[in-house]
N, C-alpha and C positions, 0 to 999 in steps of 0.2 A: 507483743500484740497490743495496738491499741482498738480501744473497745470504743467505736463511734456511735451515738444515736441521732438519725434523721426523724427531727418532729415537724412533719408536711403534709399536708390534706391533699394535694393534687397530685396523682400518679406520674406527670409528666415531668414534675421537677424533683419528685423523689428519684424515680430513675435518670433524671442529668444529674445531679448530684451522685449519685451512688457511681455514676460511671467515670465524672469526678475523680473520687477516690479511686477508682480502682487507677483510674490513669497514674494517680499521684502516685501512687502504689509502687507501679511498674516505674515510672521516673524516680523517685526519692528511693527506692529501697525500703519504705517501709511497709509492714504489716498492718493490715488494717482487720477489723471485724467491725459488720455494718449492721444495724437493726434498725427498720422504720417504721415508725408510728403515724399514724393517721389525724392522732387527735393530742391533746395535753391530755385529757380524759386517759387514755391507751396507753398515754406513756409515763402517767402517773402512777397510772394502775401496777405497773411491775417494776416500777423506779426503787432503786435503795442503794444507801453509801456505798459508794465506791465499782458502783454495775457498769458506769459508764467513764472515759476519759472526756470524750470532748461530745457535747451535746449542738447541734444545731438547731435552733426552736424557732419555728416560724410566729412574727408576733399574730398576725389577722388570722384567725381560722372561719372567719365570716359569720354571721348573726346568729345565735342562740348560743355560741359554743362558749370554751375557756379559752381567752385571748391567751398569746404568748407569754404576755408580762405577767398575767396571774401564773401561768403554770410554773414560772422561773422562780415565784415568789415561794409557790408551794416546796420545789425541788430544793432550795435553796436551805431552807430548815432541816432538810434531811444531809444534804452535801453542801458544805461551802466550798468544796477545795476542787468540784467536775468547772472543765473550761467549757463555758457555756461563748456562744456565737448566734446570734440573729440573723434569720432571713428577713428579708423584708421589701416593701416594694417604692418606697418612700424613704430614704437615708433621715431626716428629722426624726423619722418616728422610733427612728434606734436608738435616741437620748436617752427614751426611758429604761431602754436596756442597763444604761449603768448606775440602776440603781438596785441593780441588781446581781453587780458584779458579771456584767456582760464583755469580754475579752474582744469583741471586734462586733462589723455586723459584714454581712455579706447583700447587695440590693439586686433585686431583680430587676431585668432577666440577667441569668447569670453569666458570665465570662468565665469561662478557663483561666487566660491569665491572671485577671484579679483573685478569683479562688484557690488557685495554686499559691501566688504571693503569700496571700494571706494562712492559708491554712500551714505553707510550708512553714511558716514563721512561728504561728503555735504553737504543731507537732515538735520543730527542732529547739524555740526555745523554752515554751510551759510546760512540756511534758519531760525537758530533761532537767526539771526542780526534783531535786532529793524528796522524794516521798515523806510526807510530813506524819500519817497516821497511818493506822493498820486495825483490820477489823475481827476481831477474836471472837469463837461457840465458847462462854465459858460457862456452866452449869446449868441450858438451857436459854442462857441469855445472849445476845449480842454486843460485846463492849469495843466502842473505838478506845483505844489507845493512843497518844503521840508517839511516835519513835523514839523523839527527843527522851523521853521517861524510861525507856529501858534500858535496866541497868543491866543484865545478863538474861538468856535462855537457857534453860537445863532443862535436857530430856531424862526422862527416866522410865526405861522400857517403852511405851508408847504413848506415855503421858509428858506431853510439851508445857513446861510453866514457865511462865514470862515475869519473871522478877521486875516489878516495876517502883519507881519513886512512891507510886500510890497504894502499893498492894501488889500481892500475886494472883497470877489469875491462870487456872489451867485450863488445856485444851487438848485434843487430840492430833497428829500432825507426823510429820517428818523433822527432824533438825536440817536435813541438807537439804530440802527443800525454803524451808525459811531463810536460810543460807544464801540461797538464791534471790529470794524475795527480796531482803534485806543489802542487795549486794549495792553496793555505793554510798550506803548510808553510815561506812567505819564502822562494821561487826569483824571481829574476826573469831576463830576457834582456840581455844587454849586446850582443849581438846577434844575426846570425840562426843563427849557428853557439855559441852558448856557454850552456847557463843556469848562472846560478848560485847559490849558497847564501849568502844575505846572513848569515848568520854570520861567513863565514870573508870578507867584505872587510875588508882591513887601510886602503887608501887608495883614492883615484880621484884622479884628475890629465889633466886636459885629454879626450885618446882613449883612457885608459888605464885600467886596474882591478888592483891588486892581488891577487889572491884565493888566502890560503893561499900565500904567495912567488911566484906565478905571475902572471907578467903577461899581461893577457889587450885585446884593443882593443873599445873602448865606441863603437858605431857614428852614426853623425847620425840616425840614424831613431829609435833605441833609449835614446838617453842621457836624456832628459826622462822617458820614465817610470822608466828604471833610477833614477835619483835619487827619483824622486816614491816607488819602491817604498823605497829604503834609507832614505830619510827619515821614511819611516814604521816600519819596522821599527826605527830608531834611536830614534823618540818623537821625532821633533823637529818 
């Protein structure tokens, strides 16, 4: 599912855009989920890491309002990594888009084929980047994590902790569900309690796995593909 948000004040080009995607949808094979905001205000108001993949922000919302480039600015402190795209009606005026780490700009009036080119280019190549962070409840609080720093998951009963470079941090959850989450980024299972991050294996021996100085047991059900995954993630 990619999670799109349309930021556009006029109803006429919220609905060509959204019928846009839908079209892209039905050509590309992908999944979309569409939400539109009316204002930066609007879509400020319930914006937080990681709600959205790909943001389309209109910069002009007309006199009194939050121009685009401020509300990109504001977004931006909260997510650096959502693929942000400008509307616009004047191609110059999307310079200042990339100071803001703006990934394209789209101009009005819109064309289909320009917006397909371009958005297909996004979706197939910005969105198939290895997921760099992940966002953990842990004792009332919200902690982004990189992926990169996870050194194993161990559930226990229904308490999920993420063994990290910086600390552990628990949460409540599924393991095969994260499983899924995390699929592309070299986790595999050593068993039904452990995934881990083929990074940080140092060795394997017999029932056994080192990971990150931690010894962890590599089960008979799990050990054939744990190896088939490390083996591959090693190139060998």
């Amino acid at each position: 599912m990619i999670k799109i948000a349309i930021v556009e004040d006029e109803k006429k080009e919220q609905d060509l855009l959204s019928s846009f995607f839908n079209k892209l949808e039905k050509e590309k094979g992908f999944n979309v989920n569409i939400q539109v905001f009316s204002s930066g205000e609007a879509f400020l108001f319930e914006f937080e890491y990681n709600k959205f993949d790909v943001v389309l922000m209109d910069i002009d919302f007309g006199e009194g309002k939050m121009n685009g480039i401020t509300a990109s600015q504001k977004m931006r402190k909260v997510d650096a990594d959502v693929i942000l795209v400008f509307i616009t009606n004047l191609a110059q005026f999307a310079i200042d888009g990339y100071n803001v780490q703006a990934s394209d700009f789209i101009v009005k009036p819109f064309s289909y084929y320009d917006f397909s080119i371009k958005m297909s280019n996004i979706i197939s190549n910005g969105l198939s980047r290895i997921k760099e962070k992940i966002i953990l409840k842990s004792d009332g609080r919200q902690i982004i994590v990189s992926i990169k720093d996870i050194c194993y998951i161990e559930v226990d009963n229904h308490t999920i902790i993420y063994h990290t470079k910086n600390g552990d941090y628990s949460t409540i959850g599924s393991l095969s569900l994260i499983s899924k989450e995390l699929e592309g980024n070299h986790f595999s299972l050593c068993n039904s309690c452990y995934l881990v991050n083929l990074r940080f294996v140092e060795s394997i021996s017999g029932p056994t796995v080192i990971v990150n100085h931690k010894e962890l047991v590599v089960s008979r059900s799990k050990k054939k593909s744990f190896i088939e995954d490390l083996n591959e993630f090693m190139g060998l």
